[in-house]
C-alpha positions as a Python dict, from the first residue, in 0.01 Angstrom:
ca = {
    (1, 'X'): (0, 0, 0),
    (2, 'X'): (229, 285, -128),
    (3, 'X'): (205, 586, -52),
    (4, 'X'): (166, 914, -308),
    (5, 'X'): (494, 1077, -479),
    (6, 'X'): (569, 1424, -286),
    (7, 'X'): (442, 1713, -513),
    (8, 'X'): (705, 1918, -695),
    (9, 'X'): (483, 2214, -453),
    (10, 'X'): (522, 2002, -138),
    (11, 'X'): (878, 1931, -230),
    (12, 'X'): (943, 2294, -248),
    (13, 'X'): (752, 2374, 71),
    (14, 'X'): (932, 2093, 288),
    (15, 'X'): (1271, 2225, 98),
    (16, 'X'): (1225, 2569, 285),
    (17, 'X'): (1138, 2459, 619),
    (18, 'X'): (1413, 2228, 642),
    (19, 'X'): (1640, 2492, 587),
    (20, 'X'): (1471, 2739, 814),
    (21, 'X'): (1481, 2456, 1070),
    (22, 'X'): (1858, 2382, 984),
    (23, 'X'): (1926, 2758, 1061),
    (24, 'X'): (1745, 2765, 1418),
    (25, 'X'): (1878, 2374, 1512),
    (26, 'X'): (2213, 2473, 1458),
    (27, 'X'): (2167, 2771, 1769),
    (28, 'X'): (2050, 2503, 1959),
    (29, 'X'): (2265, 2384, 2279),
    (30, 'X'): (2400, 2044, 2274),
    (31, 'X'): (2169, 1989, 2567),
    (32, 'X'): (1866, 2124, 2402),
    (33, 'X'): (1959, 1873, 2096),
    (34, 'X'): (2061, 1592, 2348),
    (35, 'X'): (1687, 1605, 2494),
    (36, 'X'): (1524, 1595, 2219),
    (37, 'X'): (1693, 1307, 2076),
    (38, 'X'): (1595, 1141, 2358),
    (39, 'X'): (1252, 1210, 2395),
    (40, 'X'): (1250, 1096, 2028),
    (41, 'X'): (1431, 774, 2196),
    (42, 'X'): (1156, 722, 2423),
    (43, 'X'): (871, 772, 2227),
    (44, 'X'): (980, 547, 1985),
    (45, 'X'): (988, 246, 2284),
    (46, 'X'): (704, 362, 2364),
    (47, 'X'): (512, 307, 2069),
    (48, 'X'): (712, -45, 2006),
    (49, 'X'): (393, -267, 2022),
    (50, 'X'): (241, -45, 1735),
    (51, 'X'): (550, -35, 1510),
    (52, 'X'): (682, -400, 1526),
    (53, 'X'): (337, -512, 1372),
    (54, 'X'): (344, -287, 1078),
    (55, 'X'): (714, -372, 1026),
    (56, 'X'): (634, -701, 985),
    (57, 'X'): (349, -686, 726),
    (58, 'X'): (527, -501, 530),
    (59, 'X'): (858, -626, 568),
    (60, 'X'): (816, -1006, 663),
    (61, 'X'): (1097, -988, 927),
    (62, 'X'): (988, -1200, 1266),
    (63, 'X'): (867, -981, 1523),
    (64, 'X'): (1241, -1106, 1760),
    (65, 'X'): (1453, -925, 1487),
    (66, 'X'): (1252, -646, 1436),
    (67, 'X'): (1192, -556, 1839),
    (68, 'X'): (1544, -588, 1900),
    (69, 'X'): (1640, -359, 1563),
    (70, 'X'): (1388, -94, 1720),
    (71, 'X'): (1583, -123, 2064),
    (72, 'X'): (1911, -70, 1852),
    (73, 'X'): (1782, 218, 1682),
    (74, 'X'): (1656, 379, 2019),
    (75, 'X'): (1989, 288, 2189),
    (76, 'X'): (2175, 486, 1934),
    (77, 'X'): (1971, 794, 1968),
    (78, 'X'): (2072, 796, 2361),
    (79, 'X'): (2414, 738, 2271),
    (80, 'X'): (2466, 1027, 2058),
    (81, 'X'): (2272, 1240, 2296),
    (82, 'X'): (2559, 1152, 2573),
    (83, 'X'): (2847, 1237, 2285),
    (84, 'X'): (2634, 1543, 2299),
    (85, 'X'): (2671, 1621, 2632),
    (86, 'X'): (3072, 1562, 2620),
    (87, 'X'): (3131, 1759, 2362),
    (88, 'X'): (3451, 1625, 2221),
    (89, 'X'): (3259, 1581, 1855),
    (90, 'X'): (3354, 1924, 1800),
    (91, 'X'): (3701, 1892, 1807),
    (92, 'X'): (3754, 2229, 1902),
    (93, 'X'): (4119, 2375, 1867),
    (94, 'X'): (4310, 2722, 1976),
    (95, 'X'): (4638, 2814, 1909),
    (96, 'X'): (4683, 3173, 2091),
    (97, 'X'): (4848, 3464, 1908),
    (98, 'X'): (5256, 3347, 1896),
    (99, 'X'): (5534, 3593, 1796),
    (100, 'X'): (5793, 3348, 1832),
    (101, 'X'): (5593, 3050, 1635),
    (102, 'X'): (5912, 2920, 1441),
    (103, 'X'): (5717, 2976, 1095),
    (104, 'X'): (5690, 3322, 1131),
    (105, 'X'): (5432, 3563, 1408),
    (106, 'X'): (5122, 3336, 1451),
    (107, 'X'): (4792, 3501, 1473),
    (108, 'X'): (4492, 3390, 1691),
    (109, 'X'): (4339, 3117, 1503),
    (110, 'X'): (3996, 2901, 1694),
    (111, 'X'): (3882, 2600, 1501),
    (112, 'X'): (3582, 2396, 1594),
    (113, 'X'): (3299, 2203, 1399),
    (114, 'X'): (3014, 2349, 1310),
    (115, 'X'): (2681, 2197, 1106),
    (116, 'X'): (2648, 2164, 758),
    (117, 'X'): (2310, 2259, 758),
    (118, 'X'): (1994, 2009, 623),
    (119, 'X'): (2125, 1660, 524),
    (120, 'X'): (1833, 1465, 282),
    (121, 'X'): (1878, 1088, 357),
    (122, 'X'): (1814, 803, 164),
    (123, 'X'): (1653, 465, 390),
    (124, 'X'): (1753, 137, 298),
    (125, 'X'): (1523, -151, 297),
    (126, 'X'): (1638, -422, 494),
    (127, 'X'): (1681, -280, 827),
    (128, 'X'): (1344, -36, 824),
    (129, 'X'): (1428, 117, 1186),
    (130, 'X'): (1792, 70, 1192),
    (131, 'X'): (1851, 259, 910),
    (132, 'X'): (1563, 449, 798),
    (133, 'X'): (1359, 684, 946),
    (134, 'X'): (1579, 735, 1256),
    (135, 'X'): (1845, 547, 1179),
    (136, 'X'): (2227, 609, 1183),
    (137, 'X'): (2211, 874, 908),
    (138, 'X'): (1917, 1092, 1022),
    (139, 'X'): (2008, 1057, 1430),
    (140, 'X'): (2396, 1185, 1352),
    (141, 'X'): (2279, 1448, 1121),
    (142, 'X'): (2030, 1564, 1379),
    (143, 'X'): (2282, 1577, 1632),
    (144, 'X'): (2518, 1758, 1486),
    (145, 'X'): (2308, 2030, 1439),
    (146, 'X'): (2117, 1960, 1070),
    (147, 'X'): (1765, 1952, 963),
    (148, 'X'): (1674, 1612, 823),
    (149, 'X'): (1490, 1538, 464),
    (150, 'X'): (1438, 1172, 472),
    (151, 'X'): (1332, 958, 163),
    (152, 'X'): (1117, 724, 246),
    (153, 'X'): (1192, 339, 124),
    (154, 'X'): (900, 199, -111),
    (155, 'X'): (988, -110, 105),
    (156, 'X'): (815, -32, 422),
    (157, 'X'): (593, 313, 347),
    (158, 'X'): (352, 305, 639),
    (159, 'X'): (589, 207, 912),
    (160, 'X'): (774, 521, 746),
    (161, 'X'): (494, 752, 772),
    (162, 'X'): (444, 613, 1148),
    (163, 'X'): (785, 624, 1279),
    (164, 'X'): (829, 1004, 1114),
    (165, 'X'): (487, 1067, 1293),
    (166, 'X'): (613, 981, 1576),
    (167, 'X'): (976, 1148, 1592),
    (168, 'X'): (856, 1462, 1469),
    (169, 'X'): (566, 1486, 1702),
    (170, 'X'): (856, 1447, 2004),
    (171, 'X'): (1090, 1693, 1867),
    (172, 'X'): (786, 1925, 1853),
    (173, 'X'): (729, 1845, 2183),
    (174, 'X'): (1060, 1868, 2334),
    (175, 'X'): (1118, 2237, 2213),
    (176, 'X'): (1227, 2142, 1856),
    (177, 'X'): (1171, 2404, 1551),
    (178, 'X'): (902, 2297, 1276),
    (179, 'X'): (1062, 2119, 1000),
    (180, 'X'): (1326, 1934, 1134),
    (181, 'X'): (1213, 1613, 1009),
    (182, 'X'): (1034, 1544, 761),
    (183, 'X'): (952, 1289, 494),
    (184, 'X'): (936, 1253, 114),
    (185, 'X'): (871, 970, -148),
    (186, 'X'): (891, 852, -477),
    (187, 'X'): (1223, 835, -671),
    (188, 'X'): (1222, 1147, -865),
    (189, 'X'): (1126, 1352, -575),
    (190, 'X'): (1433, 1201, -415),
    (191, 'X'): (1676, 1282, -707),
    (192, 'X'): (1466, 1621, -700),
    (193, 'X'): (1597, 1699, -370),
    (194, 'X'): (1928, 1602, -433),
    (195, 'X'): (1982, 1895, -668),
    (196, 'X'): (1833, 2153, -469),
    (197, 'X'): (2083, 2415, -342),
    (198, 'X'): (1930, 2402, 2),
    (199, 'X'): (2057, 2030, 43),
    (200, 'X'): (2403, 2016, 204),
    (201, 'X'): (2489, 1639, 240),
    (202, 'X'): (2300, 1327, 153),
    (203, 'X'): (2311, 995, 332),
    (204, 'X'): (2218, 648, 132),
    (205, 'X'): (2222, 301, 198),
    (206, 'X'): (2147, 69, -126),
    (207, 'X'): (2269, -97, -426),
    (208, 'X'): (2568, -4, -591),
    (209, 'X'): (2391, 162, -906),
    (210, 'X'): (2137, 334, -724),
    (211, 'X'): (2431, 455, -465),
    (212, 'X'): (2662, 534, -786),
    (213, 'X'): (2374, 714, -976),
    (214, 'X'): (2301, 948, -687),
    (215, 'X'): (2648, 1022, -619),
    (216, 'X'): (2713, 1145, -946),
    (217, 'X'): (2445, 1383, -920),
    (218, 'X'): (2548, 1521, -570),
    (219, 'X'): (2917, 1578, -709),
    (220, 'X'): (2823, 1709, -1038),
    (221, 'X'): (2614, 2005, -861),
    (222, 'X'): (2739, 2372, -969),
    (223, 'X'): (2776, 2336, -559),
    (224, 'X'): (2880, 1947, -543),
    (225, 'X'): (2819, 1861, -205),
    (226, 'X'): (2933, 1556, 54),
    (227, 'X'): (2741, 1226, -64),
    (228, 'X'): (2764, 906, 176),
    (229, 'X'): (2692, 637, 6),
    (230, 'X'): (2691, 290, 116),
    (231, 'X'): (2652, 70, -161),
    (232, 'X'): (2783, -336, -174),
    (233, 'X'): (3024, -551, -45),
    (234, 'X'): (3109, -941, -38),
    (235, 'X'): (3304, -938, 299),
    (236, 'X'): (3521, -1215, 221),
    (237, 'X'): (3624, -1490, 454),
    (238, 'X'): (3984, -1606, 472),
    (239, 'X'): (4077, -1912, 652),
    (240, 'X'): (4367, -2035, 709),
    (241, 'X'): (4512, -2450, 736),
    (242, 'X'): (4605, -2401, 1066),
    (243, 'X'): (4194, -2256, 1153),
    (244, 'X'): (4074, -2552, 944),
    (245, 'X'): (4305, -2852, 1077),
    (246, 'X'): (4171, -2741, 1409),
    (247, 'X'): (3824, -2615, 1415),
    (248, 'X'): (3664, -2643, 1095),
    (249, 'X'): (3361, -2818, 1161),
    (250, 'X'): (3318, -2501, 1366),
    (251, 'X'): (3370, -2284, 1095),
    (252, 'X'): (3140, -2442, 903),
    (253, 'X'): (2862, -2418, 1125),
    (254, 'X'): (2949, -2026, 1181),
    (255, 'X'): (2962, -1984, 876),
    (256, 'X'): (2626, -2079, 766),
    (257, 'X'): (2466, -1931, 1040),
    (258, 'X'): (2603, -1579, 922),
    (259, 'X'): (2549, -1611, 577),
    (260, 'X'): (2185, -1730, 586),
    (261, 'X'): (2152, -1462, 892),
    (262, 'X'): (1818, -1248, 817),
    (263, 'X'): (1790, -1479, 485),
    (264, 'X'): (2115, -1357, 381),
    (265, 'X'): (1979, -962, 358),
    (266, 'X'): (2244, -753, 556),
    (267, 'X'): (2504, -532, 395),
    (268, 'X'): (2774, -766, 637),
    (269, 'X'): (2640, -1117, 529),
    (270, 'X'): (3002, -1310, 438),
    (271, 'X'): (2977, -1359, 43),
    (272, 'X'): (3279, -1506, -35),
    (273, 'X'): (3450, -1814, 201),
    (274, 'X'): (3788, -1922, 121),
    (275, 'X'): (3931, -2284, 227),
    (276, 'X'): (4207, -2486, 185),
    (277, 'X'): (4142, -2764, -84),
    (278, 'X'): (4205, -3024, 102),
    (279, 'X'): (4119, -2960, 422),
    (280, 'X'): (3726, -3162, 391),
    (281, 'X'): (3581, -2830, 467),
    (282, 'X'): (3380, -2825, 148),
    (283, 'X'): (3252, -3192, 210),
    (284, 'X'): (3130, -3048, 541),
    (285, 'X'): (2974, -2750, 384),
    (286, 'X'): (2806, -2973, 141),
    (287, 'X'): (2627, -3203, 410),
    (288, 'X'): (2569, -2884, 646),
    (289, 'X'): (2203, -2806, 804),
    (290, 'X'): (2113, -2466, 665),
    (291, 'X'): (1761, -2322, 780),
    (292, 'X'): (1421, -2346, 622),
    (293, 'X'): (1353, -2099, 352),
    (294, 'X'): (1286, -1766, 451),
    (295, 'X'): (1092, -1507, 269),
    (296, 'X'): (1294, -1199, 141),
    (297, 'X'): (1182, -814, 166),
    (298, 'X'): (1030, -786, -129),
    (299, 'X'): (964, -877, -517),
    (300, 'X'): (1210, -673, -602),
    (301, 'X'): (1477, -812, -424),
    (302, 'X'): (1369, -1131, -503),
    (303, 'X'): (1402, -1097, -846),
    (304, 'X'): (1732, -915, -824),
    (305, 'X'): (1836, -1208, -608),
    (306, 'X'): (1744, -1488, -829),
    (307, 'X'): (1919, -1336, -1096),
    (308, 'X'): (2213, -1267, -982),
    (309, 'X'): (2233, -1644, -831),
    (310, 'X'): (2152, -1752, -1189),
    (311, 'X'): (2429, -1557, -1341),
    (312, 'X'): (2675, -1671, -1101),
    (313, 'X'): (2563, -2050, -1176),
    (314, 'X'): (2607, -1977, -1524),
    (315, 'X'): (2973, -1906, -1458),
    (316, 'X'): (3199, -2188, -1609),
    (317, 'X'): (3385, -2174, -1316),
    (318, 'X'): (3095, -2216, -1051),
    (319, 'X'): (2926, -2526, -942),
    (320, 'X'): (2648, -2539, -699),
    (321, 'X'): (2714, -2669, -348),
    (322, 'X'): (2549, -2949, -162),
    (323, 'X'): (2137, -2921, -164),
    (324, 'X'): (1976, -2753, -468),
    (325, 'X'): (1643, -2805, -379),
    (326, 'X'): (1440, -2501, -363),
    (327, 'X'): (1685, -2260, -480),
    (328, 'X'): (1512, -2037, -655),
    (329, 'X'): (1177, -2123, -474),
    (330, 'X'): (977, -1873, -342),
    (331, 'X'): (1087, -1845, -98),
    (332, 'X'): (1396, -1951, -149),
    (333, 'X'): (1601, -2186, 32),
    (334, 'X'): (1948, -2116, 112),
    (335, 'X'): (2215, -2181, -130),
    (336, 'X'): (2622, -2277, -203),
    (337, 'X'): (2786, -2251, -452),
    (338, 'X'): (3182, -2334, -515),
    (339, 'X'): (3470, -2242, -717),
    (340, 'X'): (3847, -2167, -720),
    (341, 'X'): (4087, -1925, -600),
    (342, 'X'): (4227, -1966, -926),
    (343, 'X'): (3910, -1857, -1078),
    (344, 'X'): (3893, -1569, -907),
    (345, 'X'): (4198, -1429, -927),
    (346, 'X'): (4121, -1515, -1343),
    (347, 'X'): (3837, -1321, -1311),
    (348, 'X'): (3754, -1102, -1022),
    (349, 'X'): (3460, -871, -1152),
    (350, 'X'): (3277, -1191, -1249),
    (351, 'X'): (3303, -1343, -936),
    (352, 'X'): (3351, -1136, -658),
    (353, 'X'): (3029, -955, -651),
    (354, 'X'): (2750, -894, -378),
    (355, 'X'): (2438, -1166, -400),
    (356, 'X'): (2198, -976, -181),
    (357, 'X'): (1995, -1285, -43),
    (358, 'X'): (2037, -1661, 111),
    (359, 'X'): (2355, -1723, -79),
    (360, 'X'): (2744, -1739, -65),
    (361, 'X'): (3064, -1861, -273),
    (362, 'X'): (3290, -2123, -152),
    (363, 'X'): (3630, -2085, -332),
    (364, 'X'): (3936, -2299, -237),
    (365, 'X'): (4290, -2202, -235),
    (366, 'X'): (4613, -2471, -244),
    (367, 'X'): (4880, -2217, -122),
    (368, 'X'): (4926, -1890, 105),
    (369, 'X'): (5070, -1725, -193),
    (370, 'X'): (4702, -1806, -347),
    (371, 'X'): (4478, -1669, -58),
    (372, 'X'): (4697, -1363, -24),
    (373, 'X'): (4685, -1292, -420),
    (374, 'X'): (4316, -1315, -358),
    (375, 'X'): (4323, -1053, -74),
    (376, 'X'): (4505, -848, -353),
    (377, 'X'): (4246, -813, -613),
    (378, 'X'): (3947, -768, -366),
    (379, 'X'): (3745, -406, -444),
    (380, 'X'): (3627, -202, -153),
    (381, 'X'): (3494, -387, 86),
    (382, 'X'): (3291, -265, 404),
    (383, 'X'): (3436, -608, 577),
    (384, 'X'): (3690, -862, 568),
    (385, 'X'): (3744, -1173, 813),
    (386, 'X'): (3999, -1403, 924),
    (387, 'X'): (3970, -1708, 1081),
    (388, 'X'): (4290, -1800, 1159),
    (389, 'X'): (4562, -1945, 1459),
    (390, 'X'): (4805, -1672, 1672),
    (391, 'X'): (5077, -1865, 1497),
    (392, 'X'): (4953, -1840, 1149),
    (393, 'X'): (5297, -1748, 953),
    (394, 'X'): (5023, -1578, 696),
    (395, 'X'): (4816, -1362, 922),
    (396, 'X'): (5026, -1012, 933),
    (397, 'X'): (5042, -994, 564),
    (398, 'X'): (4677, -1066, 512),
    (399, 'X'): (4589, -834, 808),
    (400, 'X'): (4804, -559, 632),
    (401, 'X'): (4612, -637, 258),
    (402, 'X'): (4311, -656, 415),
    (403, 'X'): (4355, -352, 617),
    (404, 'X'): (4405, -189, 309),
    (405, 'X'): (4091, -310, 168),
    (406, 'X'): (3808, -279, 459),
    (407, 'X'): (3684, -90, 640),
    (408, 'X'): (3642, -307, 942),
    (409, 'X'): (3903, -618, 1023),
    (410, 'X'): (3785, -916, 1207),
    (411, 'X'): (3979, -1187, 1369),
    (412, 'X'): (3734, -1524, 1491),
    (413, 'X'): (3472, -1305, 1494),
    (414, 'X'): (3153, -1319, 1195),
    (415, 'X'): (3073, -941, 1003),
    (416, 'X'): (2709, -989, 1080),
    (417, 'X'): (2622, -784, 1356),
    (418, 'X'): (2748, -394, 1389),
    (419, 'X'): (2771, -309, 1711),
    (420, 'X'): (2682, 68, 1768),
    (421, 'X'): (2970, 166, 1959),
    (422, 'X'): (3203, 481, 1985),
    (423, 'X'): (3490, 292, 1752),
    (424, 'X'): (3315, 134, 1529),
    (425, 'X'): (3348, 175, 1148),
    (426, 'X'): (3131, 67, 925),
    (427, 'X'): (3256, 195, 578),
    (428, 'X'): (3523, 124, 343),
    (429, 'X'): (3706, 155, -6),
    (430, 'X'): (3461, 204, -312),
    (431, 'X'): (3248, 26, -411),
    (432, 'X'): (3140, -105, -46),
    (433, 'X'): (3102, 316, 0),
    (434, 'X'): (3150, 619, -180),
    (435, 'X'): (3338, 796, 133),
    (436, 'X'): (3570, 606, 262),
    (437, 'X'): (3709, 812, 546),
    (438, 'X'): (3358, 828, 715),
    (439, 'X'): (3117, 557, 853),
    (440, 'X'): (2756, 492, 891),
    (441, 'X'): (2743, 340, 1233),
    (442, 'X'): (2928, 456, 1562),
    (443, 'X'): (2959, 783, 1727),
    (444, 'X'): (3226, 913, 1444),
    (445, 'X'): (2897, 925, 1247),
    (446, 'X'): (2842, 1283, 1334),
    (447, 'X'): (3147, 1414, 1149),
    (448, 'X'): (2958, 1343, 815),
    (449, 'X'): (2760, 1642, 894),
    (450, 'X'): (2975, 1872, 1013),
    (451, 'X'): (3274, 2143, 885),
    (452, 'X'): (3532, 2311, 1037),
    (453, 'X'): (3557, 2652, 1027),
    (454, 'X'): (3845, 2848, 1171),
    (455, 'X'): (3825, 3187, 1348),
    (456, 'X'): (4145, 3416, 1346),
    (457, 'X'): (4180, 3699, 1526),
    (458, 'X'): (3773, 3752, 1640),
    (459, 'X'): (3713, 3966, 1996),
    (460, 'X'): (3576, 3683, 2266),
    (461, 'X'): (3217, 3797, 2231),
    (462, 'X'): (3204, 3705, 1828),
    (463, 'X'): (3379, 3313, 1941),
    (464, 'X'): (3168, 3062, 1959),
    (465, 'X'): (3172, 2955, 2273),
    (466, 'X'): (3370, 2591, 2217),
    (467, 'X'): (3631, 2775, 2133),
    (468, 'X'): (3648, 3058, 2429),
    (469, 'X'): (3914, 3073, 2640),
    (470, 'X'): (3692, 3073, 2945),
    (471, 'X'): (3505, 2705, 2817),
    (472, 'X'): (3184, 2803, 2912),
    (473, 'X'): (3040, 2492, 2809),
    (474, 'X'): (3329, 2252, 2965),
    (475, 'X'): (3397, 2105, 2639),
    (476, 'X'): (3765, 1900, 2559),
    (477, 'X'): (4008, 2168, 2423),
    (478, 'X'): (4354, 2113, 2234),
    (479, 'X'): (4499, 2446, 2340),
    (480, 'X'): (4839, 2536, 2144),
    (481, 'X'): (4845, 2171, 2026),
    (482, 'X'): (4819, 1991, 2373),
    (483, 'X'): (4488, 1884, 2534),
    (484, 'X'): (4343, 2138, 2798),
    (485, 'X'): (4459, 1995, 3145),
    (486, 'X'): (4729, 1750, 3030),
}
């Protein structure tokens, strides 16, 4: 069941309460916002044995995945409410009034963070707590201050309408203004939205066009404004002879468990796996268990999957891998295919491109020179891996490459699973985002909805108070370039 497109009058109405929201929010105390994003926190666990159901009608993911996404989701919200509490996110800076600074008399100049005001966010479909309703996006944005226009995903509507139920009902409850969150659907409402002047940031999670076409119009605003956009990635695999030699069978059973992970439907899921020709890992891949056939999210990604595993197999280059049976079943089994290094590096856009589903590309490489012109030509990528040996004469140049190319870096370790922790970084070059220098995941989050601003020469009283020389809310000062206390 879908539900109704938001009115262009509804729109309009939600449109100026979010903003009036956004104004009062930003007043708030971190405290005030910290409580209420944990009341939010526990209503949602609270209401667990309702949502999970719903989820899974409309979403098909088992019940195991979707309780522990909802305990993510709810885990996050704490978290931020305890960077809250610190008060470090707002970087807050003073550099007192200096006569002798060396570049000439220095005035009195307070810098600190401050909210952008209300954020609309896009929620994806394949993680429908993680990142939708009160997901990364909408908890950062919230506590940094902003009011919170979310999009609902045509993927799961009702467990939308439910969880926004929910949340708002224990803002309201905890103290929070009218309007802070609230929910809209259909796609021209949401491109609506985009456009209006009251809309400071947006947030998405999606396909590369959809991501693309929404950026555009953010950016070519008579105000552009800040679009976050996560969009594709095949998080390539890179390992080496000395990894294979040793541990390959390993590998290979890693390997398939991460790519068919969540029948092959996270953002993370390792597209591309690169082996040495001759090391027998592709006869082991071949002959490898994978699981049954899972059913994906919905028709629409089905279709977009099966035709992007057609195209592939219509490559001259690409030949399927092992089992065939019940490839493009519905639904559909987990698949291999194989190629070259050579081939890719003879034609990257054809073949190094995100397969959202049960899929992945096995390309083998006959040199180091090979694998590292590989890491070369990669796009953006949100991850890239290496399985590799301490002694592996190749490793710091691919690190370095691949450093250059990810946003996230992993060594023995599989990109499925993001771990919502305060370092985490779960972005990278475009097209695997559309802002680079921010992330989606982790604590840092909350800088996507925030701006400096810089006070010179204002009496105490007019300071905010981060950025008061008597601290009255304790927070982490760099005073005259050195951290208050060090």
């Amino acid at each position: 069941m879908s539900a109704a497109d938001t009115t262009p009058d509804e729109l309009k109405a939600i449109l100026a309460a979010a903003a009036t929201a956004a104004t009062e929010w930003a007043l708030r105390s971190a405290a005030e916002r910290a409580a209420a994003l944990t009341a939010v926190a526990d209503a949602l666990d609270a209401a667990a044995t309702k949502l999970v159901p719903i989820a899974q009608e409309e979403t098909f993911l088992a019940a195991g995945r979707l309780t522990g996404e909802l305990k993510r989701t709810t885990f996050q919200l704490r978290l931020f409410a305890e960077l809250l509490t610190d008060g470090g996110y707002l970087d807050a800076r003073i550099d007192h009034a200096d006569d002798a600074w060396p570049m000439g008399a220095r005035p009195d100049i307070r810098r600190v963070l401050e909210p952008l005001g209300p954020v609309l966010v896009f929620a994806a479909s394949n993680f429908p707590f993680a990142f939708s309703v009160m997901g990364g996006d909408s908890c950062s944005a919230l506590a940094a201050g902003c009011s919170v226009v979310l999009k609902a995903h045509p993927g799961h509507p009702r467990l939308s309408a439910a969880v926004g139920r929910i949340a708002a009902d224990a803002l309201r409850a905890a103290g929070a203004p009218e309007g802070l969150l609230q929910l809209i659907y259909g796609t021209e409402t949401g491109r609506d939205a985009l456009l209006d002047p009251r809309i400071k940031a947006g947030a998405f999670t999606g396909s590369i066009a959809g991501g693309r076409a929404l950026f555009d119009l953010a950016t070519s605003r008579p105000e552009p404004i800040p679009f976050y956009g996560e969009l594709g990635s095949v998080n390539p695999v890179f390992v080496t002879e000395a990894a294979a030699a040793g541990r390959g069978a390993e590998i290979v059973a890693e390997f398939v468990a991460s790519y068919t992970l969540g029948a092959g439907q996270f953002c993370t899921k390792p597209g591309i796996l690169l082996v040495p020709a001759d090391s027998g890992m592709v006869e082991e891949l071949s002959s490898a268990a994978r699981p049954e056939a899972a059913r994906l999210l919905n028709d629409r990604i089905h279709s977009g999957y099966l035709a992007s595993l057609s195209g592939l197999l219509e490559h001259d280059a690409v030949d399927s891998l092992g089992a065939t049976e019940g490839a493009f079943d519905a639904p559909p089994a987990p698949a291999l295919t194989t190629t070259t290094a050579s081939a890719l590096l003879a034609d990257p856009e054809g073949l190094i491109t995100e397969c959202f589903g049960p899929s992945a590309l096995v390309a083998t490489y006959r040199t180091d020179d090979e694998l590292l012109a590989v890491a070369r030509v990669l796009n953006g990528q949100l991850t890239a891996t290496i399985q590799g040996e301490e002694s592996d004469a190749v490793a710091p140049e691919l690190v370095r490459l691949l450093a250059k190319k990810a946003g996230r870096v992993l060594w023995n370790q599989w990109p499925t699973g993001v771990s919502v922790t305060y370092a985490q970084q779960h972005g990278g070059p475009y097209p695997a985002t559309t802002a680079p220098t921010s992330t989606s995941v982790g604590t840092a989050g909350i800088t996507r909805f925030l701006r400096p601003v810089a006070y010179q020469g204002l009496p105490a009283h007019l300071l905010p108070a981060a950025v008061r020389d008597d601290n009255p809310l304790g927070v982490p000062q760099r005073v005259n370039g050195k951290l208050a206390g060090q």
